[in-house]
C-alpha positions in Angstrom: 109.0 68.3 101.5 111.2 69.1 98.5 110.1 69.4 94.9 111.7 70.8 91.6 109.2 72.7 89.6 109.5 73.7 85.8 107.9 76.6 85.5 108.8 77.2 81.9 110.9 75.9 79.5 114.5 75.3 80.6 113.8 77.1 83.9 112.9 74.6 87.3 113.0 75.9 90.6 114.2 74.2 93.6 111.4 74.6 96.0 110.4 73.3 99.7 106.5 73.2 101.6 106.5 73.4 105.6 103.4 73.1 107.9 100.3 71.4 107.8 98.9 71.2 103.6 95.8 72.7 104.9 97.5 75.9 106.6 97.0 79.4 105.1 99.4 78.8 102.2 102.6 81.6 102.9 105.0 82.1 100.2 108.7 83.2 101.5 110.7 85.3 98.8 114.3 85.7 99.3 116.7 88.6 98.2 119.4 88.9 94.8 121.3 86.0 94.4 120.2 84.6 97.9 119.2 80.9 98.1 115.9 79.7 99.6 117.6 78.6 102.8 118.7 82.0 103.0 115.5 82.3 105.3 116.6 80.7 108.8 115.1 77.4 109.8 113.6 78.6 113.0 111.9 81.4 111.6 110.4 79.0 108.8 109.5 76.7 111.3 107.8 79.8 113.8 105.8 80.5 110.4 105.1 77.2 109.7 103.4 76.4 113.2 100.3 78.3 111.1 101.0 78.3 107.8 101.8 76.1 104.6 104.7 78.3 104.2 106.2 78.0 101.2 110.2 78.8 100.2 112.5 78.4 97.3 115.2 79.7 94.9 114.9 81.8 92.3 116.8 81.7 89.1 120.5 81.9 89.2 120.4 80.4 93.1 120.7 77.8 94.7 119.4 74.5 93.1 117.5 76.2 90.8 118.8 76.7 86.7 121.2 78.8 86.5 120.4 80.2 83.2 120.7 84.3 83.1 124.1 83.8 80.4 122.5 82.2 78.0 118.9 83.2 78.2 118.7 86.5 79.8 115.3 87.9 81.6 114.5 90.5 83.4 113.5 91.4 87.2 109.9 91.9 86.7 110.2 87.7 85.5 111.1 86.9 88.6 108.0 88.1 90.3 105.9 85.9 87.2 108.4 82.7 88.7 106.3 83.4 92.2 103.2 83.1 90.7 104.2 80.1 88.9 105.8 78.9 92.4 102.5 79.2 93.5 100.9 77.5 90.5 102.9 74.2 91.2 101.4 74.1 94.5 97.9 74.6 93.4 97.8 77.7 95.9 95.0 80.2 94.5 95.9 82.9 97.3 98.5 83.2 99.5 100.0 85.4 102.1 104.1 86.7 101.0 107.2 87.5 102.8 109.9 89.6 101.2 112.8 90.9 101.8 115.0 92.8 100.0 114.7 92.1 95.9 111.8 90.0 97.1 109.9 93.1 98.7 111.1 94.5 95.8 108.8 91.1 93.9 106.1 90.9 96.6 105.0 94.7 95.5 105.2 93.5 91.7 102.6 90.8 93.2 100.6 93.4 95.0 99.9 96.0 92.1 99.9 93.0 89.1 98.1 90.2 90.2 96.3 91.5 93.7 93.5 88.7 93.5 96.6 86.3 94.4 97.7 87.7 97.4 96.0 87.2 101.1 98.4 89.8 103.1 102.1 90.7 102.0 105.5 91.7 104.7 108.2 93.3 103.1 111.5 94.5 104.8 114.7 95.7 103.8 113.8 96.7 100.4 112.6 100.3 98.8 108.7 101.7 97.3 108.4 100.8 93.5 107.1 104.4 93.2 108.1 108.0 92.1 105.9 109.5 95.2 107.8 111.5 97.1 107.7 111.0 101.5 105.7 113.3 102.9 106.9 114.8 106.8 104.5 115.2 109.4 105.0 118.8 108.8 104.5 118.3 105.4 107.8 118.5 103.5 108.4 116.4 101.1 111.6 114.7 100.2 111.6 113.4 96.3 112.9 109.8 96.0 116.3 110.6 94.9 117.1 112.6 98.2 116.0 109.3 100.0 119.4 108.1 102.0 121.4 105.5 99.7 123.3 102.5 100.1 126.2 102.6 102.7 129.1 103.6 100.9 131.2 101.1 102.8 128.3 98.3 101.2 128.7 99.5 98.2 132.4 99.4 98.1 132.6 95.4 99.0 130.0 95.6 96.4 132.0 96.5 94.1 135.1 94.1 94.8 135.4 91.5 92.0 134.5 88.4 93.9 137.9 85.8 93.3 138.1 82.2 93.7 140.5 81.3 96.4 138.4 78.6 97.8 135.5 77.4 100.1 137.1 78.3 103.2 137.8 81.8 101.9 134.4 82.2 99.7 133.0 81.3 103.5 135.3 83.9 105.0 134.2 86.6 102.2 130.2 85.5 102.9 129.9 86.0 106.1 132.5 89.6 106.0 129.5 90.4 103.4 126.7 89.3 106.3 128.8 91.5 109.4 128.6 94.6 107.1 125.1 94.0 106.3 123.9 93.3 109.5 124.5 96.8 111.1 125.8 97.7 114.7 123.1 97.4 116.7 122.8 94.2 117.7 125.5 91.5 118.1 127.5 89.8 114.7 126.9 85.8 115.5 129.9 85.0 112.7 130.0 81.3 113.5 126.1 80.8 113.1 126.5 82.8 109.5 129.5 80.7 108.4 127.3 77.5 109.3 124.4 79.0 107.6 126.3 79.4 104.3 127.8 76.3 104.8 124.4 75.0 104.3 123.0 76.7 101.8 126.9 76.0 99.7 126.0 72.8 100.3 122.5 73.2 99.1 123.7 74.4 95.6 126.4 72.2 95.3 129.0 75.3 94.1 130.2 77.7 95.9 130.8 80.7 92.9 128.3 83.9 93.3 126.0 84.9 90.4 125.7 88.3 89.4 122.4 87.7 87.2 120.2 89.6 89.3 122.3 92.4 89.4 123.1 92.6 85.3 119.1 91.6 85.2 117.3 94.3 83.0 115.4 96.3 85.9 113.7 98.8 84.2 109.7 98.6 83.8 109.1 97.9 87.6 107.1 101.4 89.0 104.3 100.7 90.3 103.1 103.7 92.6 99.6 104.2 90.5 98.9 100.5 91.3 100.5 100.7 94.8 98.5 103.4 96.3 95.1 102.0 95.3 96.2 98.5 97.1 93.6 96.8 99.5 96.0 93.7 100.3 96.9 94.0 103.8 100.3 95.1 103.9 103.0 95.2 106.9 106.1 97.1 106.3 109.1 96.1 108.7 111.4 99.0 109.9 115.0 97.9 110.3 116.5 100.7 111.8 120.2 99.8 111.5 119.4 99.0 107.5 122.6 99.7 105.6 121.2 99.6 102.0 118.2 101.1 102.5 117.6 102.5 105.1 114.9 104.7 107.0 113.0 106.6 106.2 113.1 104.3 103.2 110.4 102.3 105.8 108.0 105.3 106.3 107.9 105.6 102.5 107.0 102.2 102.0 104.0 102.8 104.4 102.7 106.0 102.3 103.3 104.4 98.8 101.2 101.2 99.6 97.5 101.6 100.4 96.4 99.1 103.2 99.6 99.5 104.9 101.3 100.1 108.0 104.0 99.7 109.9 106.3 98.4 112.5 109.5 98.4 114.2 112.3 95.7 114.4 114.8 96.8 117.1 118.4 96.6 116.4 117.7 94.8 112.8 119.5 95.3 109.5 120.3 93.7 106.4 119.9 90.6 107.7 118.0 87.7 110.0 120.0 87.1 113.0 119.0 85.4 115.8 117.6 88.2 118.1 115.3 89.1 115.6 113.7 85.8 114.6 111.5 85.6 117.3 110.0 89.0 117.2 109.4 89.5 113.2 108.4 85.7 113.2 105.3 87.4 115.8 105.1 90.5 113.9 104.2 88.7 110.5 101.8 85.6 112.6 99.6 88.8 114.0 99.6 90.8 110.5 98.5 87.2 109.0 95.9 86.1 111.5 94.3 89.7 111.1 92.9 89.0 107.2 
């Protein structure tokens, strides 16, 4: 079921609930400037076989206001638009899901508002932290030698994004999606075009944002908070990760208290099909453990 939720003034959220209402309530956040259905349908509906789960678009996405121009916020407001997510569906606690900028959110969650929060997965995103990773041998590596964003990333990154189109805008989408994705497992460009197509279709334009990116970011360490976490926490290694990749993982696991990790074969940037199954598994077991 669909709802729109105002969560403050001139901000509602385009929002959707899956699974039984009297499921373990799991909240799905989605990356920068990624929609809601950004998340596939059969991994929401693996999750939703046990859970309330919970999806939808943050500012400047989707069906939700697109607002950032005239009233700018910053990141860390995102992570308060979960909570209030969460608010609109009466949830008190509730397991999270992120991925990328919403790892980034789920760890605001875990160090801010911890009573809130059952278990949390994050994946394809970086520690909120100034720690440094620590070796088995014990060398340490200070965050700013961590490995960066693929150059080639950043450079279609940095392309000014030109209205020629739906067709093209589809074409530039799912280029975006093959780089992102990695080598290590097969590029299914036709299944990417269609899910755009969707979620195009969902927001009823077809233009990009770049709000979250021009969002003020600063404010958002948390490695104090983050090492004395109790909340359950599963970190998913993507080893073919172009943005951030490992050992980006492995310090994830060492900044969080209560957490540990696992492998996703082949996985990058991105949810294609081969991995559905498997990280749909990993996050049921990590749930059903709390």
């Amino acid at each position: 079921m669909q709802r729109t939720l105002d969560i403050s003034p001139g901000v509602r959220l385009w929002s959707e609930e899956r699974g039984a209402a009297d499921a373990p309530p799991l909240l799905l956040i989605m990356g920068a400037q990624a929609s809601g259905l950004g998340w596939p349908e059969e991994l929401v509906d693996a999750l939703a076989a046990r859970h309330r789960v919970i999806r939808y678009d943050h500012r400047d996405a989707g069906r939700s206001t697109w607002s950032y121009d005239t009233d700018p916020y910053r990141i860390t407001d995102l992570a308060d638009d979960a909570l209030a997510v969460l608010d609109a569906y009466g949830v008190e606690r509730a397991h999270i899901v992120g991925m990328s900028l919403g790892g980034m959110l789920a760890q605001l969650l875990l160090a801010d508002h911890p009573e809130r929060i059952l278990s949390a997965t994050v994946f394809s995103t970086c520690a909120l932290s100034e720690k440094p990773l620590t070796a088995a041998d014990g060398t340490e590596t200070a965050v700013a030698d961590l490995p960066g964003i693929d150059p080639r990333v950043l450079e279609m990154w940095a392309r000014p994004v030109e209205d020629h189109g739906l067709e093209a805008e589809l074409d530039r989408r799912v280029e975006h999606w093959r780089m992102l994705s990695g080598t290590e497992l097969p590029f299914h460009a036709d299944e990417m075009r269609e899910r755009e197509r969707r979620i195009i279709e969902h927001a009823g334009r077809y233009d990009v944002s770049t709000a979250h990116g021009r969002a003020d970011h600063s404010g958002m360490l948390r490695t104090e908070e983050l090492a004395r976490n109790t909340v359950p926490t599963l970190v998913v290694e993507a080893p073919a990760e172009p943005v951030f990749p490992p050992p980006h993982p492995s310090h994830l696991q060492q900044v969080i208290g209560a957490a540990r990790l696992v492998r996703m074969p082949g996985m990058g940037h991105a949810l294609p099909r081969e991995c559905l199954a498997p990280l749909a598994g990993a996050i049921l077991e990590h749930t059903a453990g709390v």
